[in-house]
PDB file of N, CA, C and O in Angstrom:
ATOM      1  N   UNK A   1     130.290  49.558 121.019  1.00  0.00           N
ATOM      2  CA  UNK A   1     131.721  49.791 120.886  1.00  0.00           C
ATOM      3  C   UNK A   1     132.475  48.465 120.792  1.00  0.00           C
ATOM      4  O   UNK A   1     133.440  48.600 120.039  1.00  0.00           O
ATOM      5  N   UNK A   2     132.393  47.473 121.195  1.00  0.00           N
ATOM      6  CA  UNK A   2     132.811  46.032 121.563  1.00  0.00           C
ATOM      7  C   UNK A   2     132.630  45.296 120.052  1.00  0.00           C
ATOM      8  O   UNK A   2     133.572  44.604 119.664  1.00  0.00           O
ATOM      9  N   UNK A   3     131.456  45.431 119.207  1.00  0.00           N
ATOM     10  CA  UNK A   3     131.051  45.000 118.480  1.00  0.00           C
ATOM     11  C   UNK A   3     132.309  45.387 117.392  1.00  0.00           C
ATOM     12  O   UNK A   3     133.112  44.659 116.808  1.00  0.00           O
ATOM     13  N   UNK A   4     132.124  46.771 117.386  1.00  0.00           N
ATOM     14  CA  UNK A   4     133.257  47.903 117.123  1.00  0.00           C
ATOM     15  C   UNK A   4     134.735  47.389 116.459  1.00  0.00           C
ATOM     16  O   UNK A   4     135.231  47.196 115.349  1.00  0.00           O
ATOM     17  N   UNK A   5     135.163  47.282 118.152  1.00  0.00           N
ATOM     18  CA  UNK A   5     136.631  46.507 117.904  1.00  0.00           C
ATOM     19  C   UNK A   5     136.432  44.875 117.564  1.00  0.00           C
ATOM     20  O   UNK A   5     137.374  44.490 116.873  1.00  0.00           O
ATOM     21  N   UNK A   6     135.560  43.914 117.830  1.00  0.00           N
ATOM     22  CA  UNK A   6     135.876  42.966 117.362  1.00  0.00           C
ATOM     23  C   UNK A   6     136.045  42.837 115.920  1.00  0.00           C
ATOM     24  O   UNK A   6     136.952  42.096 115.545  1.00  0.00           O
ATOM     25  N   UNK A   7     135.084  43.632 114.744  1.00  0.00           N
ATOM     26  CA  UNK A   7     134.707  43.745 113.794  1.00  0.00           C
ATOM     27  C   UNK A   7     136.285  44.444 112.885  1.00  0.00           C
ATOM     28  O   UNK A   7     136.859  44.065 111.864  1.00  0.00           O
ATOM     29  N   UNK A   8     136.495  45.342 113.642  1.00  0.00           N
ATOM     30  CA  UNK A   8     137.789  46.175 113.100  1.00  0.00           C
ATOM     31  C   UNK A   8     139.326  45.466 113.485  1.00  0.00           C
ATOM     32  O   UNK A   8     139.899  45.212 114.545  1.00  0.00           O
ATOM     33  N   UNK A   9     139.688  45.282 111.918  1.00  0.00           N
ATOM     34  CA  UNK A   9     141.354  45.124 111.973  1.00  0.00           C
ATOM     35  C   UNK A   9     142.139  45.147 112.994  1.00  0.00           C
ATOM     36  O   UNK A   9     141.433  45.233 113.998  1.00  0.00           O
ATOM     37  N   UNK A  10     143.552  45.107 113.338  1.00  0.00           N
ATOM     38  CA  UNK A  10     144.397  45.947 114.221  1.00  0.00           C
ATOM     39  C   UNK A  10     144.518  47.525 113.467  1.00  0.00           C
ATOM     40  O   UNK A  10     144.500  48.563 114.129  1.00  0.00           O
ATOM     41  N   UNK A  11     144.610  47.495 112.360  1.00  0.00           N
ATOM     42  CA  UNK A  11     145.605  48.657 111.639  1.00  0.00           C
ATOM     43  C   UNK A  11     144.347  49.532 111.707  1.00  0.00           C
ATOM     44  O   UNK A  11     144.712  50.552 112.292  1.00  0.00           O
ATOM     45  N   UNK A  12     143.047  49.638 111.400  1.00  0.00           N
ATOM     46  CA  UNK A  12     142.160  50.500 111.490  1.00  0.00           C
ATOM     47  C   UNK A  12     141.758  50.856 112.651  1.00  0.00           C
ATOM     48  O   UNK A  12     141.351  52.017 112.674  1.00  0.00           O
ATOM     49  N   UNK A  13     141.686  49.959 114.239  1.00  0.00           N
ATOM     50  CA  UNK A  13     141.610  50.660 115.307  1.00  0.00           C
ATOM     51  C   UNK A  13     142.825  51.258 115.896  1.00  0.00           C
ATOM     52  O   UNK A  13     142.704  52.201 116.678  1.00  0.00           O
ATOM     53  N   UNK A  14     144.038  50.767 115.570  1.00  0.00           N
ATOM     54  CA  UNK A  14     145.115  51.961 115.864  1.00  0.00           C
ATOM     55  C   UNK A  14     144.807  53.173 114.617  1.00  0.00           C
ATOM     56  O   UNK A  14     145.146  54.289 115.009  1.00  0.00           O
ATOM     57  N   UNK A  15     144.617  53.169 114.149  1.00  0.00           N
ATOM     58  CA  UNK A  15     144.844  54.456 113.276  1.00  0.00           C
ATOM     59  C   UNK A  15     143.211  55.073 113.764  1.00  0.00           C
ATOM     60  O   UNK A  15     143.193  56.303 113.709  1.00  0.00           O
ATOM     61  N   UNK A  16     142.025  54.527 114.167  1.00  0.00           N
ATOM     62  CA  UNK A  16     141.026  55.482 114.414  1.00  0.00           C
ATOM     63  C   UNK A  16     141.694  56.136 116.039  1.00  0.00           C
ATOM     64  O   UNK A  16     141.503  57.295 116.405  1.00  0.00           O
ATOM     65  N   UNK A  17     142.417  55.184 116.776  1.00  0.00           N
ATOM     66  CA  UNK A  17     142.430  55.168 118.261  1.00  0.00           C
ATOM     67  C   UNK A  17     143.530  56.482 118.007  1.00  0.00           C
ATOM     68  O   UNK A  17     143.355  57.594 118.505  1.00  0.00           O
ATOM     69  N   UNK A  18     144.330  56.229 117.404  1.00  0.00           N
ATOM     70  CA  UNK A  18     145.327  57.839 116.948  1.00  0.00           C
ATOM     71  C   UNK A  18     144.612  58.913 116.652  1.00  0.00           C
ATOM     72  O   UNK A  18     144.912  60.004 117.136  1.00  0.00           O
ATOM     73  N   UNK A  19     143.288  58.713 115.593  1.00  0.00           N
ATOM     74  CA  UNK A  19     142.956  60.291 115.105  1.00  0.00           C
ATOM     75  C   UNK A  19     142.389  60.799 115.950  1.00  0.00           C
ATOM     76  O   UNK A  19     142.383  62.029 115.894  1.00  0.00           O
ATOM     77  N   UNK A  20     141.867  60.332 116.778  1.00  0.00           N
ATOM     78  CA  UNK A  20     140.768  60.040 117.924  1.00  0.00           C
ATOM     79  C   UNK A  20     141.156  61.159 118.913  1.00  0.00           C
ATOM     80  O   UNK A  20     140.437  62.024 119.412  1.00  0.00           O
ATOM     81  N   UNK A  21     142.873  60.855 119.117  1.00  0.00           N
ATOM     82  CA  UNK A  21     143.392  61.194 120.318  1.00  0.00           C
ATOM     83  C   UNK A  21     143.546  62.701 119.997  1.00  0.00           C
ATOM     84  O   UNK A  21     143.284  63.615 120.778  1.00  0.00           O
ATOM     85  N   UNK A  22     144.079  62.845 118.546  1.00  0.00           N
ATOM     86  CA  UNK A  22     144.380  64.047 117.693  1.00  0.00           C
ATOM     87  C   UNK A  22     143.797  64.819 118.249  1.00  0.00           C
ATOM     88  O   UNK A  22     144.316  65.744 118.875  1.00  0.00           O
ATOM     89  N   UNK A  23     142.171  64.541 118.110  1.00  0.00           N
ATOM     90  CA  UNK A  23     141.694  65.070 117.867  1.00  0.00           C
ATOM     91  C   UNK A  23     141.063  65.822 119.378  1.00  0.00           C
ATOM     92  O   UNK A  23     140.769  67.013 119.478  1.00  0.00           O
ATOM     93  N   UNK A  24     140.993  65.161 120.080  1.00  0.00           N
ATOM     94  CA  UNK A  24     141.015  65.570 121.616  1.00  0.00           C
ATOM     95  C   UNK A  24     142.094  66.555 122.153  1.00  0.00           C
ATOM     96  O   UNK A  24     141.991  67.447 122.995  1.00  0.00           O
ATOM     97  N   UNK A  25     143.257  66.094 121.353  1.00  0.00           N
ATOM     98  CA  UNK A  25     144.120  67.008 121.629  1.00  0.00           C
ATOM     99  C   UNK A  25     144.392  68.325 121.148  1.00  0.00           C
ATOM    100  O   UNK A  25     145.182  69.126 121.647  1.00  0.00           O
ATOM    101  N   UNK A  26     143.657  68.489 120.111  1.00  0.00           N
ATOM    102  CA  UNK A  26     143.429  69.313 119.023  1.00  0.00           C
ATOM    103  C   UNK A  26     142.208  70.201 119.894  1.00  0.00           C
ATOM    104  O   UNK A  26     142.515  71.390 119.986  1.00  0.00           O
ATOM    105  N   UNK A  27     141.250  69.944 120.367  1.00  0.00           N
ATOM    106  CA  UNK A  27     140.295  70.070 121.231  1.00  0.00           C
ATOM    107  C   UNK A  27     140.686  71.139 122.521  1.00  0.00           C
ATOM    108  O   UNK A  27     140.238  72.253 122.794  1.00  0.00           O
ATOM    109  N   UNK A  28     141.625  70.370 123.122  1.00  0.00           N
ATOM    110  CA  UNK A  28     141.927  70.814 124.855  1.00  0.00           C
ATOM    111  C   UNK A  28     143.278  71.723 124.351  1.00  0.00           C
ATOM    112  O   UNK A  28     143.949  72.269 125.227  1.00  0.00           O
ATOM    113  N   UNK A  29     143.640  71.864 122.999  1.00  0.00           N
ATOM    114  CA  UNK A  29     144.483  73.436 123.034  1.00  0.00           C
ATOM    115  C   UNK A  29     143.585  74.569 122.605  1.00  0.00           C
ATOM    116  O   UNK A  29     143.811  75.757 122.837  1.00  0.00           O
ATOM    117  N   UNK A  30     142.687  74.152 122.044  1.00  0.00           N
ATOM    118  CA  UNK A  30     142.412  75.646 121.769  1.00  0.00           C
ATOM    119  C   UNK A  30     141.580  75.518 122.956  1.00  0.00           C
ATOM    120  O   UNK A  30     140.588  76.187 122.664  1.00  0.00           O
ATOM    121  N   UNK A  31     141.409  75.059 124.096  1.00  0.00           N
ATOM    122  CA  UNK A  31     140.137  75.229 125.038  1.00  0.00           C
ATOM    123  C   UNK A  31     141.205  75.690 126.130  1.00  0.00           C
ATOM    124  O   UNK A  31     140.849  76.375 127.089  1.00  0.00           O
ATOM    125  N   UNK A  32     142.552  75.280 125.945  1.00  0.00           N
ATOM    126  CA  UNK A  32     143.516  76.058 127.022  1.00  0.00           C
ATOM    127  C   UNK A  32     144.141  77.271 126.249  1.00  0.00           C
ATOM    128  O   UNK A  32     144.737  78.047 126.995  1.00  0.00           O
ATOM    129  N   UNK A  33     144.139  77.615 124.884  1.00  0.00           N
ATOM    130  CA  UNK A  33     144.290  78.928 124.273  1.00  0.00           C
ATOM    131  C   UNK A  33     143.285  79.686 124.711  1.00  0.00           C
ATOM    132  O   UNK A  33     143.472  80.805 125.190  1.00  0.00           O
ATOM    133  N   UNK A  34     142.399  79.265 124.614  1.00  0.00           N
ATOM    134  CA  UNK A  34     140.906  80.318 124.843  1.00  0.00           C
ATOM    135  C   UNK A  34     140.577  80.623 125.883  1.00  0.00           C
ATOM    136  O   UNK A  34     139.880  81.629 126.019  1.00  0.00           O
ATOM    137  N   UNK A  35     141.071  79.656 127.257  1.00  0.00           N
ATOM    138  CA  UNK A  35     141.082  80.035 128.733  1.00  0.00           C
ATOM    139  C   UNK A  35     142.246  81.340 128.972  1.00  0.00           C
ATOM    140  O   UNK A  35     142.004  82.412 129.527  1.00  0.00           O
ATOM    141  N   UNK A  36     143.513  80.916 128.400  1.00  0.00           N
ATOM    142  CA  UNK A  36     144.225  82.156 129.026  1.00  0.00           C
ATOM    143  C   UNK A  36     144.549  83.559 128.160  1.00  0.00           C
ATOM    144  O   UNK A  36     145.279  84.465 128.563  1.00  0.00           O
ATOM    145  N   UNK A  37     143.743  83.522 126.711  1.00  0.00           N
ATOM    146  CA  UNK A  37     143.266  84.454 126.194  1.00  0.00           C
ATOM    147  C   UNK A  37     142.106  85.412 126.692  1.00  0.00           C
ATOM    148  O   UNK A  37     141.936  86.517 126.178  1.00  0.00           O
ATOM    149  N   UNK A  38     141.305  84.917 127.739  1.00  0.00           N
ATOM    150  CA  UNK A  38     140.314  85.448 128.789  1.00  0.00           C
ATOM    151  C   UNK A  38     141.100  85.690 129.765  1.00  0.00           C
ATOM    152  O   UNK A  38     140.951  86.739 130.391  1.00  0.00           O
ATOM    153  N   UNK A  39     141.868  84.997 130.031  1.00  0.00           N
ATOM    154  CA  UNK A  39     142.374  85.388 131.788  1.00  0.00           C
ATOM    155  C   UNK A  39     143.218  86.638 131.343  1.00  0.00           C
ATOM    156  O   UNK A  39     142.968  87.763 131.774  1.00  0.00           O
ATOM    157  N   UNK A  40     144.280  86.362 130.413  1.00  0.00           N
ATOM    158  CA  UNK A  40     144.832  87.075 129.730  1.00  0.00           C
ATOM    159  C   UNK A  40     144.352  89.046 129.323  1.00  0.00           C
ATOM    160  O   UNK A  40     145.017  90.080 129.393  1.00  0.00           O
ATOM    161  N   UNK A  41     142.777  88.729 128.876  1.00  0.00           N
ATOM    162  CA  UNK A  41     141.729  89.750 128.829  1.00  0.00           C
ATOM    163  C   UNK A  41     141.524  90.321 129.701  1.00  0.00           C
ATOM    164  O   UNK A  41     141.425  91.543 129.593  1.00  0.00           O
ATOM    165  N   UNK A  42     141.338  89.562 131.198  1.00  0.00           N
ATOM    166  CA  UNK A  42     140.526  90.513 131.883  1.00  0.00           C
ATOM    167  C   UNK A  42     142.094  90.804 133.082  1.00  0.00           C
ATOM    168  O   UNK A  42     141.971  91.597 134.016  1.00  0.00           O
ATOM    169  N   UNK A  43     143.171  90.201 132.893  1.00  0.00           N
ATOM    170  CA  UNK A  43     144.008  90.801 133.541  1.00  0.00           C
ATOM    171  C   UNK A  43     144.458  92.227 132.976  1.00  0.00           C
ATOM    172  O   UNK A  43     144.998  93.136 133.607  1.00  0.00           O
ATOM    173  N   UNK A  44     144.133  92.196 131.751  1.00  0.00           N
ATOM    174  CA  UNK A  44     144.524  93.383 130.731  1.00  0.00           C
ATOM    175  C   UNK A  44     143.624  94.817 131.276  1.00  0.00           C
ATOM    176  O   UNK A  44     144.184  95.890 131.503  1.00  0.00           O
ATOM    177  N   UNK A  45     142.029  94.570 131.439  1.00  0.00           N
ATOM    178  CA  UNK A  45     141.009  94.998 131.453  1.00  0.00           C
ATOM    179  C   UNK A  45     141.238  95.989 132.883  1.00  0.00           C
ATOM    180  O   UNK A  45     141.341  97.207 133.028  1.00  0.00           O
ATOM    181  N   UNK A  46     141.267  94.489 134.126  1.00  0.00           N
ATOM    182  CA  UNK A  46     141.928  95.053 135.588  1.00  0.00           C
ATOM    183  C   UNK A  46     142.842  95.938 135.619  1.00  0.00           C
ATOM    184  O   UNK A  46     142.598  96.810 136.452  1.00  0.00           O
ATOM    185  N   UNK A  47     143.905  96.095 134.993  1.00  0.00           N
ATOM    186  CA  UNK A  47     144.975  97.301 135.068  1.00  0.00           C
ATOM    187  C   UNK A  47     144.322  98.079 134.589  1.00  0.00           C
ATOM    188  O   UNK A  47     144.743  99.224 134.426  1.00  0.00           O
TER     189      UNK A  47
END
């Protein structure tokens, strides 16, 4: 990774360090859509 950033620009590790984040973030919504689409389910289920 070190090798990584020394090797890489500024403008290409901000722009990977952005998609990067996207993409994590992109990640942990549908993983918190999909948690309370279950909770959501089985509160449905319980009644």
């Amino acid at each position: 990774m070190k090798i990584y950033l020394e090797n890489s620009s500024v403008g290409n590790l901000c722009f990977s360090q952005s998609q990067s984040k996207a993409k994590i973030r992109a990640l942990l919504d549908k993983k918190i859509l999909f948690v309370k689409l279950i909770s959501y389910w089985e509160k449905f289920n319980n009644d």
